[in-house]
PLY file of the C-alpha trace (Angstrom):
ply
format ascii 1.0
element vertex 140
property float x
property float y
property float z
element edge 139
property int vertex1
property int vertex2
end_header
-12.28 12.11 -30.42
-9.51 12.24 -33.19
-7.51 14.75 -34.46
-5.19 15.08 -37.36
-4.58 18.74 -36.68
-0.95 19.86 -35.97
-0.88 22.37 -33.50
1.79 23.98 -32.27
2.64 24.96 -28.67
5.33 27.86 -27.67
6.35 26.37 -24.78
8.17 27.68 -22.03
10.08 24.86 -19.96
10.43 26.16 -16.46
11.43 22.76 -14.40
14.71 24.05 -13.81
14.95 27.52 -11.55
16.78 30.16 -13.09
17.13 27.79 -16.25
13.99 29.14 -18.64
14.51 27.18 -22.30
11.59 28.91 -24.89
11.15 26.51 -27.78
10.19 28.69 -30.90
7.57 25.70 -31.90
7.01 22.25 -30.42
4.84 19.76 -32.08
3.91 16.39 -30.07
2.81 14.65 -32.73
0.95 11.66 -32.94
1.61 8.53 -35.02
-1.25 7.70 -37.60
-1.75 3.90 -36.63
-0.30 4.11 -32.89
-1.81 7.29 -30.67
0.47 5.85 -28.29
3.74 6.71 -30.43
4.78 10.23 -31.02
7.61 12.52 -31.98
7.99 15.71 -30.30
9.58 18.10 -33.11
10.90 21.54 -32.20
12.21 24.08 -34.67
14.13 26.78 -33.64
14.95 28.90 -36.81
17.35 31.59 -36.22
18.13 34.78 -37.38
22.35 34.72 -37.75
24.61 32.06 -37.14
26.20 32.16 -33.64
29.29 30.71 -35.01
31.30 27.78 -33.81
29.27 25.21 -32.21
26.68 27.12 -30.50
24.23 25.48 -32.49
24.98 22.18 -31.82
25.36 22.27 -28.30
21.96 24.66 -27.60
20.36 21.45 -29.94
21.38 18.86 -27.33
20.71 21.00 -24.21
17.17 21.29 -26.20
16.23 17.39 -26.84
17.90 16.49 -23.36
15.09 19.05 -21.49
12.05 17.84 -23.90
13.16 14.19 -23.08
13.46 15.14 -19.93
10.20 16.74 -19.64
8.33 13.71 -20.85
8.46 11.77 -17.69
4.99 12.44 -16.01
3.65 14.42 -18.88
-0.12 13.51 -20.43
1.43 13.32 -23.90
4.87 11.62 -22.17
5.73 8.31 -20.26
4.72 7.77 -16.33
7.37 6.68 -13.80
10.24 4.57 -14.52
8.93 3.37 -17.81
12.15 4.85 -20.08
11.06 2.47 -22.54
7.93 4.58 -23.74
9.94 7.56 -24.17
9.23 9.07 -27.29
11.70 10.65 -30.37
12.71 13.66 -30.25
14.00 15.97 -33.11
15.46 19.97 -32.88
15.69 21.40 -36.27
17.82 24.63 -36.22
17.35 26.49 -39.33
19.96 29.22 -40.08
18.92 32.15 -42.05
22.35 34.43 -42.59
25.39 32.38 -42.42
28.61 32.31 -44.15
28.57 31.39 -47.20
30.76 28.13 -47.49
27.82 26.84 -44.78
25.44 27.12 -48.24
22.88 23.83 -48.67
24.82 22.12 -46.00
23.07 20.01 -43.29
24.57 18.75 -40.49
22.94 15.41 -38.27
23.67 14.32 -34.83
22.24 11.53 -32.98
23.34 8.98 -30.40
25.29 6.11 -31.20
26.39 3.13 -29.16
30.16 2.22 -29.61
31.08 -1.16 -27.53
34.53 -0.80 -26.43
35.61 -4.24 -24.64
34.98 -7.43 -26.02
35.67 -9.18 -29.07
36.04 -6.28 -31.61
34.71 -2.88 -31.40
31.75 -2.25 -32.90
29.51 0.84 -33.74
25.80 0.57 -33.66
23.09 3.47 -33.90
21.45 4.29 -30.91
17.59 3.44 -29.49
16.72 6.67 -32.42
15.96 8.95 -29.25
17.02 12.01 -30.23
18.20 13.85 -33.12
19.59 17.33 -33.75
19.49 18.69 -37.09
21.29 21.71 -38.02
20.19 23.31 -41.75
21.57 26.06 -43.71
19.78 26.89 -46.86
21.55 28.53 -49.55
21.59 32.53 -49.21
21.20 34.42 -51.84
24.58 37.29 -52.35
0 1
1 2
2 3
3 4
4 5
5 6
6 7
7 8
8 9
9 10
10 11
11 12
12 13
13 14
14 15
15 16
16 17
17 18
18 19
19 20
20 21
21 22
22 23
23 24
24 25
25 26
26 27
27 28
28 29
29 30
30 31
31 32
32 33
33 34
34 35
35 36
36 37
37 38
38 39
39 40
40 41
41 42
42 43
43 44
44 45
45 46
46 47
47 48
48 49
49 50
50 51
51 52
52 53
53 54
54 55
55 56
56 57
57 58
58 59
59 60
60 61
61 62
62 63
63 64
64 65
65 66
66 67
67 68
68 69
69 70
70 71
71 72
72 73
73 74
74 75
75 76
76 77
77 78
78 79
79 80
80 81
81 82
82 83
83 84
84 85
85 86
86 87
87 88
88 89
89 90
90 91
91 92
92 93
93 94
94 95
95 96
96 97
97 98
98 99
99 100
100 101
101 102
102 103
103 104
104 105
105 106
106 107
107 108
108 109
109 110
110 111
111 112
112 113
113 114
114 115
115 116
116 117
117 118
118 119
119 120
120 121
121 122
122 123
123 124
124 125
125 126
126 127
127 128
128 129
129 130
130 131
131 132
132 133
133 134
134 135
135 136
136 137
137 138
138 139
C-alpha cells in the first residue's frame, strides 16, 4: 500500500564512531509518479546564528552523511549503483541573526567547472545536493 503521508524521522546517524550527526527533521520523500525517486529533505532550524560560516559548512558535512547514508539503505541505492542516488536538500533556518542578514537566502550546490580544453566552461552539477541557508526578517 500507498502513502501520501509525510512523516518525519529524528534521526540519529551513528555510522561514524565518535562522529554522532542528529538531524532536527528528515523527510525521505517520495515522488508522486516515480516511488522510485525521492528527495531526502532535512531542516535544521536554529536558535542564533553561529556567525561566520558555521552554517554553511555544518550544511555540507550534513548532505555529504545523508548521501552517504543512502548506499544500502531500504529507502536508498544498493551497491555501486551511484546513479540511483537520490537529492538531497539541508534547509538551515536562522531565527536571531544580525540584522543586515534580514530576508536574505543564501544557495549552494555543486557545480562542474571544466578546466582544460577548448574554453572553460561552467555547468550545474548532477542536482545532488543542495544547502540552503534562510534568514527571515526579525522583528526589532
Amino acid at each position: 500500500p500507498t502513502s501520501n503521508k509525510m512523516v518525519s524521522q529524528n534521526v540519529e546517524d551513528l555510522k561514524i564512531p565518535d562522529s554522532k550527526v542528529c538531524y532536527d527533521l528528515l523527510f525521505k520523500l517520495a515522488h508522486p509518479k516515480d516511488p522510485k525517486r525521492r528527495l531526502w529533505v532535512d531542516m535544521e532550524p536554529q536558535g542564533i546564528d553561529p556567525g561566520k560560516d558555521a552554517l554553511y559548512h555544518r550544511g555540507f558535512y550534513y548532505v555529504c552523511r545523508l548521501i552517504d547514508g543512502q548506499r544500502n539503505d531500504p529507502q536508498g541505492f544498493t551497491g555501486d549503483a551511484y546513479a540511483d542516488m537520490h537529492k538531497v536538500i539541508s534547509f538551515w533556518i536562522c531565527l536571531r541573526h544580525a540584522k543586515y542578514k534580514d530576508n536574505k537566502r543564501y544557495r549552494y550546490y555543486v557545480e562542474e567547472n571544466r578546466i582544460t580544453g577548448k574554453g572553460e566552461t561552467k555547468q550545474r552539477g548532477k542536482d545532488t545536493m543542495e544547502v540552503l541557508i534562510l534568514y527571515p526578517r526579525r522583528r526589532y
